[in-house]
N, C-alpha and C positions, 0 to 999 in steps of 0.2 A: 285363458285368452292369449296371452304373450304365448305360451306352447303352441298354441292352433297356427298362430302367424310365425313361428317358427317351422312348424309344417311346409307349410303354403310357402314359404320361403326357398327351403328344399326342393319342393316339387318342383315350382320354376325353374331354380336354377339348372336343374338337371336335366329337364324338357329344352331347356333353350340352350342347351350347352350341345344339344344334337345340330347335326346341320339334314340340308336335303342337295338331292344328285336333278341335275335337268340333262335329258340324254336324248343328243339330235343324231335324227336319221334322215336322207335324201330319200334315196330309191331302195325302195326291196324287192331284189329281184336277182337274176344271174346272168343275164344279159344285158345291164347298162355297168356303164366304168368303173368299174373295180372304186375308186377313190371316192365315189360317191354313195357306194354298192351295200347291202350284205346281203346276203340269199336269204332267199323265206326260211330255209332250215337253220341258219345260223339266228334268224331273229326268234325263230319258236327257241332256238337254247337260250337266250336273254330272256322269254318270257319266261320258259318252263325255272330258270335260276331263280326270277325273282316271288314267282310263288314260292319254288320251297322252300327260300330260306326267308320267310317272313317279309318281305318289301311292301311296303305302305306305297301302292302305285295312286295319285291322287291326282285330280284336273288341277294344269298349272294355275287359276285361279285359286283353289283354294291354299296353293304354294305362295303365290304372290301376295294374297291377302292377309297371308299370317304374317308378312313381313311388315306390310303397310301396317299392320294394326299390333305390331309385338306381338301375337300370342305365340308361347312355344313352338317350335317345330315337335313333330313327334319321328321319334328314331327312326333311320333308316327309309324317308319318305324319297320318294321318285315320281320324278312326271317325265312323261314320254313327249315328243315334239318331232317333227318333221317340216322340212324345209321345200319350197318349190312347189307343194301339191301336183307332182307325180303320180298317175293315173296307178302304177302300181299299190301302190299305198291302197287303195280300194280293192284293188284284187287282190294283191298278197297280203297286204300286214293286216286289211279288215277284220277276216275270216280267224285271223289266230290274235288278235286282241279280243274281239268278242268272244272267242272260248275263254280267256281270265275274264274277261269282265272290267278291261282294263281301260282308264279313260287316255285322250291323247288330246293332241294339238296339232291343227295343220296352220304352217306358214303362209300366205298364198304373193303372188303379184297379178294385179288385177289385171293390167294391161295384157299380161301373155294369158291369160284365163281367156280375157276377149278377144285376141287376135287367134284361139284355137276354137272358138265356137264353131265358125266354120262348117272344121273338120267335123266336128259333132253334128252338127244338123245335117251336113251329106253323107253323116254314117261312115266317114271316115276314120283312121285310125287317128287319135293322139296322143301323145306323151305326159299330156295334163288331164287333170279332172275337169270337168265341165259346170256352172254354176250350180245348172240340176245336181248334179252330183254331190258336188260342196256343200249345198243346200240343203239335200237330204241325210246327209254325214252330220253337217250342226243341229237337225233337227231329230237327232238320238243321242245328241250330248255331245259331239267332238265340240273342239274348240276352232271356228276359223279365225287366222289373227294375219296381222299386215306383216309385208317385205317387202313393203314398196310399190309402189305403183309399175315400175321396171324396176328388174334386177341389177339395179345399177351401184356401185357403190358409192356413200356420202362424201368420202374422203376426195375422188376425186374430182376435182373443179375443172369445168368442161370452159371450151373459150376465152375470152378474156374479163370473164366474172371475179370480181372480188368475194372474197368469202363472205358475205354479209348479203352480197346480190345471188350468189351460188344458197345461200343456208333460204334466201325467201323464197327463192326456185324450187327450193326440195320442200320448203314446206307447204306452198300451193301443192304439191304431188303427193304428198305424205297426207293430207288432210282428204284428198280427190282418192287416193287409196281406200281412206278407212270407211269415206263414203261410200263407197262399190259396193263393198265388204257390207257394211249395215246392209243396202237396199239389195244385195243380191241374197242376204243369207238370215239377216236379223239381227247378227251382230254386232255389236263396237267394243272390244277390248282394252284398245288405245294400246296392244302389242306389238313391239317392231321388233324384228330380228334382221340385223345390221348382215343387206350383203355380203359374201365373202369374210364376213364378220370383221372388217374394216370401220373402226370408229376413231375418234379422235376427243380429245379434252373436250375442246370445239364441240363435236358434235352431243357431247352427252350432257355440254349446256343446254343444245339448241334441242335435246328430247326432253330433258327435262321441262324446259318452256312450252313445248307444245302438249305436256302432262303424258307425255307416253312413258311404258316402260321399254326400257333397251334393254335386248338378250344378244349375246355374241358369239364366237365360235371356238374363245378359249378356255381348257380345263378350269375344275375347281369345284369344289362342294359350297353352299350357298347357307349363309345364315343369317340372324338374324341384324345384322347388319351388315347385309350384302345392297349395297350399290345399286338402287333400280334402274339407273341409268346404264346398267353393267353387268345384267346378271350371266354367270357362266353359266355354259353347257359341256357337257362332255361330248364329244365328237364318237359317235360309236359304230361306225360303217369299217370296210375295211382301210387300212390293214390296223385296224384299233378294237377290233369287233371280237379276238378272242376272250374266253373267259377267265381265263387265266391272268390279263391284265385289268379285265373290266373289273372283276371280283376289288382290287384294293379302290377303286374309281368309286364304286358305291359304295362300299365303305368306309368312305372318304368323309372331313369334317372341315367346316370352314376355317381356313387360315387368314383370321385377321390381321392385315398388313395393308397399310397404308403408303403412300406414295402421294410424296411434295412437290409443287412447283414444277420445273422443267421434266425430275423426273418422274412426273405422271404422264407425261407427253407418247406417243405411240409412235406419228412418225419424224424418221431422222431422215438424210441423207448418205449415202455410202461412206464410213471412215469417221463418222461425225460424234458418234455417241462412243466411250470408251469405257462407262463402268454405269452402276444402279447403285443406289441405296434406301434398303428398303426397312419400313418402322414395322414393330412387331406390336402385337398387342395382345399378348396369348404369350402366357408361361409354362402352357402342359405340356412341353418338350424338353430335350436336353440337347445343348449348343451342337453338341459336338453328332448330333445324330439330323441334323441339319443336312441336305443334301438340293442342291439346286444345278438343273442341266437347260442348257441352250440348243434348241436346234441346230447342227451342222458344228456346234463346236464341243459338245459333250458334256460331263461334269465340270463343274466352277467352283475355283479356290473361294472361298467364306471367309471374309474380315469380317469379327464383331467391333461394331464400336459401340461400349458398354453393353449393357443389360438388354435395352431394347431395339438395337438397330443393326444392321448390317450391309457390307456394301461385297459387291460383287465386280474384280476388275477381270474384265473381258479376257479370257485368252487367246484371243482373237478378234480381229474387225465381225462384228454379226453381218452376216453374210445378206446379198439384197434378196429381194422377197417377205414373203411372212414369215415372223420369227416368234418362236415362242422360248419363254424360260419357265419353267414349272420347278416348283419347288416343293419338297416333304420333310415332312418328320415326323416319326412316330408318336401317338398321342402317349402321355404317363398314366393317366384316370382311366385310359379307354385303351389296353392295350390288344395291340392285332388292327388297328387301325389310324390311320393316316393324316393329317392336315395338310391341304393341298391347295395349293394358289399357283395361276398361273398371269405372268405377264405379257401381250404382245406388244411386237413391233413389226410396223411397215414401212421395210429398209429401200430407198429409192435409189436409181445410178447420182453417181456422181454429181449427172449436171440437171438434179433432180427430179427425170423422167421416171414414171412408174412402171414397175415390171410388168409383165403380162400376165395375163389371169389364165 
């Protein structure tokens, strides 16, 4: 008996010691903005990749639910996601998902869904899918889930609202969202995927209170105690979309690290934040193969303090805009593969106006 539950002990731990990749796409196509972008033929090599080399491609429910409910992750698992519901999506990336057999997820915002019917009922051309559309896509298994009622982001407080009169504002919108969502398609996931992937402490109180899960926009493998409030995606359009970088991205492994008080915060002001210090909770690395880089200021000197912590002083002010710091180290048990977390920041001027989007 004690041998069996020594088994079962193993197996767990070795199951749950994988992590899974969530990988967002906008448009597929060769004619919308590069930054948004990748071509159909570049997304057929992302499918054609993850069949051969074994990818457990899985509907983000059944990713989310293994998290809510502990069970194992199984090796190497991927869900596919898509932001905006993009009419392309339908024409290009349907045709070559349905030849894997691969399931996915569309984002949507309800209000620009409605304000392009329109176009659709005159036979018009539009840039979105249309509810019929959406509706018939969830009704062969896509997942439709919310980004809001507008594409607006939560972070920023519009007039002279308090945060508190700004969070009950969004959350009439965010609940009128998910509505739409249920009566136009059948739906209710209670999935958001944060604008511009703009969140705040703040805000991943004010998700978790309304029982939503939050997905954001920066890197990271996802495990079993990944943050629903916060789950990563990897950003895989161009110019992120080659194989060559995406290959370590999926085979990438949750990097648990934690982050206190102030510095869990996202955004700062220009000049205002000058270093990080971040708790580990994972010893399958070694210190010294630790490597953490900052958008626009490059590689980062690495102070350990002790065993489990480390702080990072700025080599420079983080520049305004959105900023990411991502960090790896090679696994010891798993080698050829990565631990990866990324943190953002939304750096404002000065006299704390927000950059443009």
């Amino acid at each position: 008996m004690r041998a069996n539950l020594f088994v079962i002990f193993l197996f767990l731990f070795h199951f749950s010691s994988f992590g899974a990749v969530v990988l967002q796409y906008h448009h597929v196509s060769d004619t919308t903005p590069k930054s948004t972008s990748i071509t159909p033929e570049q997304f057929a090599v992302h499918l054609k990749y993850l069949q051969e080399n074994s990818f457990n491609v899985v509907p983000l429910s059944q990713l989310i639910n293994n998290i809510k409910n502990q069970q194992p992750l199984k090796n190497k698992t991927v869900a596919i996601t898509f932001d905006d519901a993009y009419v392309d999506i339908l024409t290009n990336a349907k045709p070559l998902l349905d030849d894997y057999k691969y399931p996915y997820t569309i984002f949507v915002n309800p209000s620009i869904i409605n304000r392009n019917e329109d176009a659709h009922v005159k036979g018009k051309n539009s840039h979105y899918l249309s509810w019929a559309q959406l509706k018939a896509l969830g009704d062969e298994g896509v997942i439709i889930a919310n980004h809001g009622f507008e594409h607006d982001s939560l972070t920023r407080i519009t007039g002279d609202l308090s945060q508190e009169q700004w969070l009950a504002q969004q959350t009439v919108l965010l609940l009128k969202a998910e509505s739409i969502i249920k009566e136009k398609t059948g739906q209710s996931w209670h999935y958001f995927a944060y604008p511009y992937g703009e969140y705040s402490p703040e805000i991943q109180r004010w998700i978790n209170k309304n029982n939503f899960i939050g997905f954001s926009q920066q890197s990271g493998a996802i495990g079993l105690n990944t943050d629903l409030t916060n789950v990563p995606r990897f950003p895989a359009s161009m110019p992120y979309d080659k194989i060559s970088g995406l290959r370590d991205k999926l085979n990438s492994l949750p990097f648990n690290i934690k982050l206190q008080g102030e510095q869990a915060n996202t955004i700062f002001k220009f000049k205002q934040i000058k270093s990080i210090t971040f708790n580990v909770e994972t010893d399958d690395f070694y210190k010294s193969g630790l490597h953490c880089y900052i958008s626009g200021l490059g590689k980062q000197k690495i102070a350990w303090q002790g065993d489990s912590s480390f702080t990072i002083n700025f080599s420079d002010n983080l520049p305004i805009g959105r900023v990411r710091c991502n960090c790896t180290a090679a696994s010891i048990s798993k080698p050829g593969r990565y631990y990866w977390y990324s943190k953002p920041w939304f750096i404002l001027n000065t006299n704390r106006q927000w950059y443009h989007l």
